[in-house]
C-alpha positions as CSV (number, residue, x, y, z in Angstrom):
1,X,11.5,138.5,206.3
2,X,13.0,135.6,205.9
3,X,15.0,135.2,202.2
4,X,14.3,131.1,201.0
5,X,15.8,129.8,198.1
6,X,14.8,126.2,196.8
7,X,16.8,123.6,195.0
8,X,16.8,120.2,193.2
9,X,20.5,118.7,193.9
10,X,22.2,116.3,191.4
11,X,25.6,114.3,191.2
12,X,27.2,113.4,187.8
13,X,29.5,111.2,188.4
14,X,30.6,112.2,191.7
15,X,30.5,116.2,191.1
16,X,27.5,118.1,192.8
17,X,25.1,119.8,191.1
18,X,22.6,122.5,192.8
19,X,20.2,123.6,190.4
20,X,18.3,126.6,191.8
21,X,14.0,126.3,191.8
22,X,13.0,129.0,193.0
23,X,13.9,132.4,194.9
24,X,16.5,133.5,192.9
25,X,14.8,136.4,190.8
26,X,15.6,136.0,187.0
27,X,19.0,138.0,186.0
28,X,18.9,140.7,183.7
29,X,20.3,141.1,180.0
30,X,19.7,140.0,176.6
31,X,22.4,137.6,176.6
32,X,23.8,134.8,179.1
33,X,27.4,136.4,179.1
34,X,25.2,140.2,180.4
35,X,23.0,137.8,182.4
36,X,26.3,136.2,183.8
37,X,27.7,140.1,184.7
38,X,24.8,141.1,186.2
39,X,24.3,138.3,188.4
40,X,27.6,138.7,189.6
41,X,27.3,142.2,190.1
42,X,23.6,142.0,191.6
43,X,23.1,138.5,193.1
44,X,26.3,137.2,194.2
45,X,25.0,137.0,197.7
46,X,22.1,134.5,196.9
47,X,25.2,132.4,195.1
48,X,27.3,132.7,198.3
49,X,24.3,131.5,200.3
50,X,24.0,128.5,198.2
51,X,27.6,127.5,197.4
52,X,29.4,128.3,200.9
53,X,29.0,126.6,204.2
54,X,26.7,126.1,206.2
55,X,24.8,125.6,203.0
56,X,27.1,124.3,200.8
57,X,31.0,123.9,201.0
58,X,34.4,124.8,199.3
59,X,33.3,122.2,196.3
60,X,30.0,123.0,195.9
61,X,28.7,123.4,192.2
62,X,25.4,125.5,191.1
63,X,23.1,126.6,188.0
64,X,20.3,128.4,187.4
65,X,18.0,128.1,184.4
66,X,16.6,131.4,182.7
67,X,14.6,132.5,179.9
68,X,16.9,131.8,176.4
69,X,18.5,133.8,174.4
70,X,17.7,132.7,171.0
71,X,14.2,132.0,169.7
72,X,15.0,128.4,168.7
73,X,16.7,127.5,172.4
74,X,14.4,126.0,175.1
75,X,16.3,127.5,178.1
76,X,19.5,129.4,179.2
77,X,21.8,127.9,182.1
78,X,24.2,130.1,184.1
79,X,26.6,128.1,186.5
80,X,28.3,128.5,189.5
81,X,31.2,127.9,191.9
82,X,32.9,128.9,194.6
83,X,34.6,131.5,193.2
84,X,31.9,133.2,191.0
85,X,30.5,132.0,188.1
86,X,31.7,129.7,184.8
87,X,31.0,130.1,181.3
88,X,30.1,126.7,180.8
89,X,29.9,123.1,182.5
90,X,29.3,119.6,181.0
91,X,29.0,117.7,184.4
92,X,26.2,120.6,184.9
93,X,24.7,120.0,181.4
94,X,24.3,116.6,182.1
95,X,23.0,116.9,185.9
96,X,20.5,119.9,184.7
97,X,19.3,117.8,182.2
98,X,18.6,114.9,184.1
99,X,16.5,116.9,186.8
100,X,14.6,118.5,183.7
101,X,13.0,115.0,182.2
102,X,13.0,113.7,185.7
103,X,11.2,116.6,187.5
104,X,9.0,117.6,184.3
105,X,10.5,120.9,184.8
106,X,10.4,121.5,180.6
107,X,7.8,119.5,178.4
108,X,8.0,119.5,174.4
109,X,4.2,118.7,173.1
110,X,6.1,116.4,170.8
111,X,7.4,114.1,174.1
112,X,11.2,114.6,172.7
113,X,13.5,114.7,175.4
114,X,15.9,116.9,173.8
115,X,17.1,120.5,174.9
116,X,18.6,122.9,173.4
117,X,20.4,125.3,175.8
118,X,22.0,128.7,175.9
119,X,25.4,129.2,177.8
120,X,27.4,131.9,178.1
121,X,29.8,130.4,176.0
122,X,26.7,129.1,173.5
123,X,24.6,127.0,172.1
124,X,24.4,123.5,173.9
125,X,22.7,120.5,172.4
126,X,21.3,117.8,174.8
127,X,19.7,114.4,174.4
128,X,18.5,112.2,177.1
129,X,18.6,108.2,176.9
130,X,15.9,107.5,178.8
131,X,14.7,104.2,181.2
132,X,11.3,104.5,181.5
133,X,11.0,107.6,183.5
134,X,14.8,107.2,184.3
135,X,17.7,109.4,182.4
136,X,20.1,106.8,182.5
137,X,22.7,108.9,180.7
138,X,22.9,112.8,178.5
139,X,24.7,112.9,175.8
140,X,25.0,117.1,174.2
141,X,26.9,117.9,171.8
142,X,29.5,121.0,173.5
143,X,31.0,124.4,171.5
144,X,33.4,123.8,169.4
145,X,36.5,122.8,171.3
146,X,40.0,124.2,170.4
147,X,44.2,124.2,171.6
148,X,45.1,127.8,172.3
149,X,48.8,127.4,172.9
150,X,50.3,123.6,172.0
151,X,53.6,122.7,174.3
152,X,53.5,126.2,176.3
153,X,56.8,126.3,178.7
154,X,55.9,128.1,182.0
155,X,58.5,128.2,184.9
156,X,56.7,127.5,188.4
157,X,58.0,126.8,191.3
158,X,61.9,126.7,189.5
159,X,60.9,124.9,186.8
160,X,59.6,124.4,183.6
161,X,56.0,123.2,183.1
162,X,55.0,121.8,179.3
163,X,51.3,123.0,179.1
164,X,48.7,122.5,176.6
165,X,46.0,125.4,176.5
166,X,42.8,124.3,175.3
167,X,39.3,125.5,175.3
168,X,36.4,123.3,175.9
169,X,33.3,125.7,177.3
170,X,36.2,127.1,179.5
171,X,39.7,127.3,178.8
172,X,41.9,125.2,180.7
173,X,46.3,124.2,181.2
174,X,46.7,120.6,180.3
175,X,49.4,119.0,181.8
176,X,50.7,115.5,182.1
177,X,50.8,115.0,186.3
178,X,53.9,112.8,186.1
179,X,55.8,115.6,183.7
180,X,55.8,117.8,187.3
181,X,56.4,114.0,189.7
182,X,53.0,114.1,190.8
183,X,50.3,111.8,190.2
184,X,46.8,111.8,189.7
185,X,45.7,110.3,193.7
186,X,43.4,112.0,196.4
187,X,47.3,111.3,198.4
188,X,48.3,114.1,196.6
189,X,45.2,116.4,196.2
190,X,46.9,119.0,198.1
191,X,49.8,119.5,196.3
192,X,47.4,119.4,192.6
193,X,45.6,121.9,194.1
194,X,48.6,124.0,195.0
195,X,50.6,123.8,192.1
196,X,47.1,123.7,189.4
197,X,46.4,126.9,190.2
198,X,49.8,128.3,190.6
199,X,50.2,127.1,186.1
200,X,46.7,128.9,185.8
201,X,48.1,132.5,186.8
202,X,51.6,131.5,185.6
203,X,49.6,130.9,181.8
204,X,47.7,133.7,182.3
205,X,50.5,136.4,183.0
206,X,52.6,134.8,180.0
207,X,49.9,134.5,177.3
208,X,46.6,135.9,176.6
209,X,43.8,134.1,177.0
210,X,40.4,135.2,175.2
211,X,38.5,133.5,172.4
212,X,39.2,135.2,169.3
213,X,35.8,135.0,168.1
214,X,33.9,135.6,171.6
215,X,35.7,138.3,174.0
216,X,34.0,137.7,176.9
217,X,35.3,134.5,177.4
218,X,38.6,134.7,178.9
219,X,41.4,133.4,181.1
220,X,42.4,130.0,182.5
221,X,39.2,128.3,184.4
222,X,41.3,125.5,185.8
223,X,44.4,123.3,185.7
224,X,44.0,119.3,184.1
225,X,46.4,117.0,185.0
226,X,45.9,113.7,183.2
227,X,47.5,110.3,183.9
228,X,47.3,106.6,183.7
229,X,44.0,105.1,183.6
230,X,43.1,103.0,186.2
231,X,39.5,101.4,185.6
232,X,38.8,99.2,182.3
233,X,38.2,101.2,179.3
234,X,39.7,103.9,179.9
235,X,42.3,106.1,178.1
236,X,43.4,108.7,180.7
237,X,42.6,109.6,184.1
238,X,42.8,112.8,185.4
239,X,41.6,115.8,187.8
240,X,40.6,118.9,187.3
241,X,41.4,121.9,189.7
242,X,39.2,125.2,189.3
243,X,37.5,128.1,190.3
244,X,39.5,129.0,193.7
245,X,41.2,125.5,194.9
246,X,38.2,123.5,193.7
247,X,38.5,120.0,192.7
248,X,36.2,118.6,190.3
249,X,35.4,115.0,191.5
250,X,33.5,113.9,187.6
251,X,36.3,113.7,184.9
252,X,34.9,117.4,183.9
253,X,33.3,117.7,181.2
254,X,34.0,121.1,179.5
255,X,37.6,119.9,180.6
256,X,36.8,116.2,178.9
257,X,36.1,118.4,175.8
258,X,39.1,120.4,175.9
259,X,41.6,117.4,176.3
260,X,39.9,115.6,173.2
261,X,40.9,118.8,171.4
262,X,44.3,118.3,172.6
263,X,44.6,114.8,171.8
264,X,42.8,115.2,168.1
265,X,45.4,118.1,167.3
266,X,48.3,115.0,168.0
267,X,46.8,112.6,165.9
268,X,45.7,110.4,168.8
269,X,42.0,110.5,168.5
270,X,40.1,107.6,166.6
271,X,36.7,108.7,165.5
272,X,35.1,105.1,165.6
273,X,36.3,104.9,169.5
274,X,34.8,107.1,172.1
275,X,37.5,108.6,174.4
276,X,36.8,107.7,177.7
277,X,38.1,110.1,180.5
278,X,38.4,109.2,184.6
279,X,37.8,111.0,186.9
280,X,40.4,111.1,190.7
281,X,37.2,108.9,192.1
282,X,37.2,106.2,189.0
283,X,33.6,107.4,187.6
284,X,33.7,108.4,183.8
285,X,32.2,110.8,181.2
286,X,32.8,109.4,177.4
287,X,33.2,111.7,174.6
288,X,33.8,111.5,170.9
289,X,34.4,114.0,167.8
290,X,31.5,114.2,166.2
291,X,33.6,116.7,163.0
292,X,35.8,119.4,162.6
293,X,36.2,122.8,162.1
294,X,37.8,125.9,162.8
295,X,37.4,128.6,165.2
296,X,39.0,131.6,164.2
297,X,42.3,130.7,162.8
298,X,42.4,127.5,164.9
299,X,41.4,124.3,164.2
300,X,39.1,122.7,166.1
301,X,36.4,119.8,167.2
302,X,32.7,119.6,167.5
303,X,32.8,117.3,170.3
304,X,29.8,115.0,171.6
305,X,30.4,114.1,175.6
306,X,27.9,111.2,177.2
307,X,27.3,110.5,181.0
308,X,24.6,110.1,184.1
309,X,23.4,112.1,186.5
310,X,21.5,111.0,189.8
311,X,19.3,112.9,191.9
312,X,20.3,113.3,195.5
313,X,17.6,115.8,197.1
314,X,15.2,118.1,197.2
315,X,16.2,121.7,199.2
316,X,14.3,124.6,201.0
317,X,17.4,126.7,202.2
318,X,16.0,129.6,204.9
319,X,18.5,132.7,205.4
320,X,16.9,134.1,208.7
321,X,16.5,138.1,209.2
322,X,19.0,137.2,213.0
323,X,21.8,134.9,210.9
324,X,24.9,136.3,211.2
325,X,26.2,134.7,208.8
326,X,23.9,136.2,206.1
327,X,26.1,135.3,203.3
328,X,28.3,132.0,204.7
329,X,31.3,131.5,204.9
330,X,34.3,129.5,203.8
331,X,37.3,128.0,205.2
């Protein structure tokens, strides 16, 4: 028998998003982080099917919505990569959500086109502006959003690296892309791949990373390197590189999140001006802090992020009993 998986696929702001419809049986556990394990440990195949070739490719970005967690939450969201699974995803946020209002897939008897979702890393707050029947943008307000390590030196490649760890969903090394002479160009894609996830395990063996209120949520997701802007409005430019030598094409926005944490803990945040992040392709995801707080011992942000989604297709994906390559593949 044949195995058929079905999908609604998104872009926000250039970074795909393949939310799963149906075929995918619902994960078990009583929270999204045990939900998270066991899909890894159960289902990974059905994610390689989606997120590798010939079905997908090396950038390829996917969720799946399940029952929530909490009694006041409308749905849990699990994401996923080409390396396994993430804790949390704002580009994903804002393309589920889009797909949701669009696609009727939740209705509130009220006609509010809010949702409240549960993560792995928590609760996610989501609003869409609407157009008619159109979600012309999602704003959601993220988890709070903190700097691990301020001004980290890690030696790569023989030499020092000044590196910002920050958590925004995920925890990510900030650095400034002209700090290591690179900067922030598809030109030089392969290099920000190499040397983004060469700082990830170079953080990871000198520090530890875990959130010290949540121990499931650990190590380095991805590498930011931030730069000049180059459309109007905005304040930095950057790219983020993730998973296993992914490149997120949207300005990321768990990584968004966790570079406004970064700049509020200098002093170079305004709270009447929303902080407007580009992404390597010129699109752009706004965010702004909505207040502070603390995490832990750290101080930290209750950020609000903003951007659009589109719709791109509607998928029946068919894994036949004679396909050799049952699971994909990559290159």
């Amino acid at each position: 028998m044949s195995l058929i998986l079905r999908t609604i696929d998104a872009h926000a702001a250039g970074e795909p998003l393949r939310l799963v419809t149906g075929g995918w049986p619902a994960p078990e556990g009583s929270t999204m982080l045990e939900r998270m394990a066991w899909a890894r440990e159960h289902q990974d195949h059905l994610r390689k099917v989606l997120m590798f070739e010939p079905r997908g490719h090396a950038d390829m970005y996917g969720a799946l919505l399940t029952e929530p967690e909490r009694a006041d939450s409308d749905v849990g969201v699990l994401f996923m990569h080409n390396e396994g699974y993430s804790t949390m995803c704002g580009h994903g946020i804002v393309a589920v959500t889009t797909i949701v209002f669009e696609r009727a897939l939740v209705t509130h008897a009220d006609g509010r086109r809010t949702l409240v979702f549960d993560a792995p890393a928590g609760e996610i707050r989501a609003r869409a502006h609407m157009e008619g029947s159109r979600v012309a943008q999602v704003s959601f307000v993220n988890v709070p959003s903190f700097v691990l390590a301020a001004g980290l030196m890690v030696r790569v490649g023989g030499r020092d690296i000044r590196v910002d760890v920050a958590f925004g969903g995920a925890f990510y090394a900030v650095v400034d892309a002209e700090s290591v002479g690179l900067a922030v160009v598809r030109e030089r894609l392969g290099d920000l791949k190499t040397l983004g996830m060469a700082i990830a395990r170079e953080v990871e063996r000198v520090i530890t990373v875990v959130h010290p209120l949540e121990p499931g949520l650990t190590g380095v997701y991805g590498t930011i390197f931030t730069g000049p802007p180059t459309v109007a409005d905005a304040h930095l430019r950057n790219v983020t590189v993730f998973a296993d030598h992914e490149v997120d094409r949207s300005p990321c926005g768990t990584g968004t999140c966790a570079v406004l944490a970064v700049l509020d803990a200098m002093g170079l945040t305004d709270d009447s001006v929303p902080f407007v992040h580009e992404s390597i392709i010129g699109t752009t995801f706004s965010a702004r802090v909505l207040s502070r707080t603390t995490v832990g011992d750290y101080a930290a942000i209750a950020p609000e992020l903003t951007g659009a989604a589109s719709i791109t297709g509607d998928h029946t994906f068919v894994v036949e009993p004679g396909d050799v390559l049952t699971e994909g593949f990559r290159l």
